[in-house]
C-alpha positions as CSV (number, residue, x, y, z in Angstrom):
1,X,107.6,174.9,74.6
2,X,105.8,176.6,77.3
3,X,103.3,178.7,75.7
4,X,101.4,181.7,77.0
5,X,98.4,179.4,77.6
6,X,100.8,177.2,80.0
7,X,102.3,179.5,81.7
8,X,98.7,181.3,82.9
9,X,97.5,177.8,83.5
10,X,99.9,177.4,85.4
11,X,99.7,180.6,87.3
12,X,96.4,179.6,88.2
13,X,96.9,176.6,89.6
14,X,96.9,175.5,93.3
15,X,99.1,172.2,93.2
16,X,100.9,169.7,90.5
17,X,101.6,166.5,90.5
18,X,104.9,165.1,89.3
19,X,105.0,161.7,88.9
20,X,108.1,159.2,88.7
21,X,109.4,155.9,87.9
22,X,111.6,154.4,90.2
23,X,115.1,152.1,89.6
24,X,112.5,149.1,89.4
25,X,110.1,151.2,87.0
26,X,107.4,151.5,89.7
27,X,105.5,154.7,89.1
28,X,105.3,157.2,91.9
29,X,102.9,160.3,91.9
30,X,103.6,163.2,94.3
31,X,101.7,166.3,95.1
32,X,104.0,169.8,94.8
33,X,101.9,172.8,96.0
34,X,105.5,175.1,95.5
35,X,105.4,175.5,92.0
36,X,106.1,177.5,88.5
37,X,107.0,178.2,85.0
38,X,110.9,179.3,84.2
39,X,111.7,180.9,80.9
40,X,110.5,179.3,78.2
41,X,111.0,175.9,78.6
42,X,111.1,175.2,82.1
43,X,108.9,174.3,85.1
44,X,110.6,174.4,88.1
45,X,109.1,172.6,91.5
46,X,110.3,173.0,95.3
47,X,111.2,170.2,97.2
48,X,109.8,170.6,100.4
49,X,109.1,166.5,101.7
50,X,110.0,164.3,98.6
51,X,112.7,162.2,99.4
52,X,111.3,159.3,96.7
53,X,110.6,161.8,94.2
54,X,114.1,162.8,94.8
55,X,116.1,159.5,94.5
56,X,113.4,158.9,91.0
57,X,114.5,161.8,89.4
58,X,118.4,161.1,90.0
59,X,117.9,157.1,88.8
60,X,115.9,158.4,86.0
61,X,114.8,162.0,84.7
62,X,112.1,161.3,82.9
63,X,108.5,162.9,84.4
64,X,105.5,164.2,84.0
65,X,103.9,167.4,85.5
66,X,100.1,167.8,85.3
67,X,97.8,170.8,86.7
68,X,94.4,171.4,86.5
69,X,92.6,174.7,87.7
70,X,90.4,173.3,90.0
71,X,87.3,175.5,89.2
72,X,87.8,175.6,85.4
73,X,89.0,171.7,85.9
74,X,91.5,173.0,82.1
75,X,94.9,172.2,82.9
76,X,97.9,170.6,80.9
77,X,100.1,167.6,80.9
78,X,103.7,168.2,80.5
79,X,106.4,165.6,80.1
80,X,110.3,166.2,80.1
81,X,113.3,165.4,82.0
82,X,114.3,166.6,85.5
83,X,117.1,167.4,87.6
84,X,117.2,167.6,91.1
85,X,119.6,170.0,92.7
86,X,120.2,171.0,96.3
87,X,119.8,173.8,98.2
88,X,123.1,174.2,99.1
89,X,123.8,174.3,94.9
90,X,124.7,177.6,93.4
91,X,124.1,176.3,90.1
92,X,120.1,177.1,89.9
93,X,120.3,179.7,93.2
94,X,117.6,182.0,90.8
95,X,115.4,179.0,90.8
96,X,115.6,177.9,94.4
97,X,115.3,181.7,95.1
98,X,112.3,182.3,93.0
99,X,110.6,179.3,94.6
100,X,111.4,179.9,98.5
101,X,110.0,182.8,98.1
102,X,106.9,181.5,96.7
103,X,106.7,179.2,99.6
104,X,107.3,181.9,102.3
105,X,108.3,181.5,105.6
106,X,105.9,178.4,106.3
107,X,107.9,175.9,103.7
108,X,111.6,175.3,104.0
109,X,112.9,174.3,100.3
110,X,115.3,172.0,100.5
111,X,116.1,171.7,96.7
112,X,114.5,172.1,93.3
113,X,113.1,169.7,90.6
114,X,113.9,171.8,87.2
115,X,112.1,169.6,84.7
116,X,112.9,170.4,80.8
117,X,109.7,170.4,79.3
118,X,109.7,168.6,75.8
119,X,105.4,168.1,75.4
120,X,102.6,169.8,76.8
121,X,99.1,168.5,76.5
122,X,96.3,170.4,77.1
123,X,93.9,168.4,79.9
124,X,90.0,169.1,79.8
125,X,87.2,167.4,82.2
126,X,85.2,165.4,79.6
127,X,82.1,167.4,80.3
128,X,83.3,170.2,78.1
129,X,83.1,168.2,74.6
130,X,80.6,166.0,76.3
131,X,77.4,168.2,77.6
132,X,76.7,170.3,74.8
133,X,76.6,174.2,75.8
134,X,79.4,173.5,78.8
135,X,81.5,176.7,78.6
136,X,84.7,177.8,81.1
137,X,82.0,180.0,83.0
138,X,79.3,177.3,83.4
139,X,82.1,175.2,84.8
140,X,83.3,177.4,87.2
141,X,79.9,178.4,88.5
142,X,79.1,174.5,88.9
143,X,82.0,174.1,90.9
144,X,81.6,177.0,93.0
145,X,77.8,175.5,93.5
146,X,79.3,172.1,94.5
147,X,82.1,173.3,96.8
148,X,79.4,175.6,98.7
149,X,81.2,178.4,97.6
């Protein structure tokens, strides 16, 4: 499920958002900054201050995970199922491992999101199909221009 195209999307990209329904189906949106792409078919997110996110995913798995590469402003929308398991779990310890060491020193994880992909989606700011000529490389450029960069 997780094409070549996702995974270098998702290489690229700073932070995610996983959002959530809760036991009461109130949606809940969370930034993850610790991040990445697990074999084929998995995206796997660190837990670093998400205690809602974390009782959502355990009442009901289904999410969403979205990206976009904030100079390009391409990402993707993937939807799928999570689990959430602990740190202290042996069960996904090549997960957890692959993430804390993403996060370094700075960010205790305290467990891992693994979220089954079963879509993905491709996102793309609208000026791309609407300001004729837009390319990746004009976009980029703009941004850098706006961001003072």
């Amino acid at each position: 499920m997780l094409t070549e195209e996702v995974k270098k999307s998702i290489d690229e990209s700073i932070l995610c958002w996983l959002a959530t329904v809760d036991d009461e189906g109130s949606p809940n949106c969370s930034p993850k900054e610790i991040f990445t792409h697990f074999g084929d078919s998995q995206v796997i997110i660190a837990n670093i201050a998400s205690p809602e996110s974390v009782n959502n995913v355990q009442t009901n798995s289904a999410v969403c995970v979205s990206f976009v590469h904030v100079f390009k402003q391409k990402g993707f929308k993937l939807k799928g199922h999570a689990k959430y398991v602990s740190a202290e779990s042996t069960v996904y310890r090549e997960q957890l491992e692959l993430l804390q060491s993403l996060a370094g020193e700075s960010f205790p994880v305290k467990g891992v999101f693994v979220v089954e992909v079963f879509s993905a989606k491709q996102i793309i700011a609208p000026g791309y199909y609407l300001v004729p000529g837009t390319t990746e490389e004009g976009q980029v450029e703009n941004a850098k221009l706006t961001y003072g960069l």
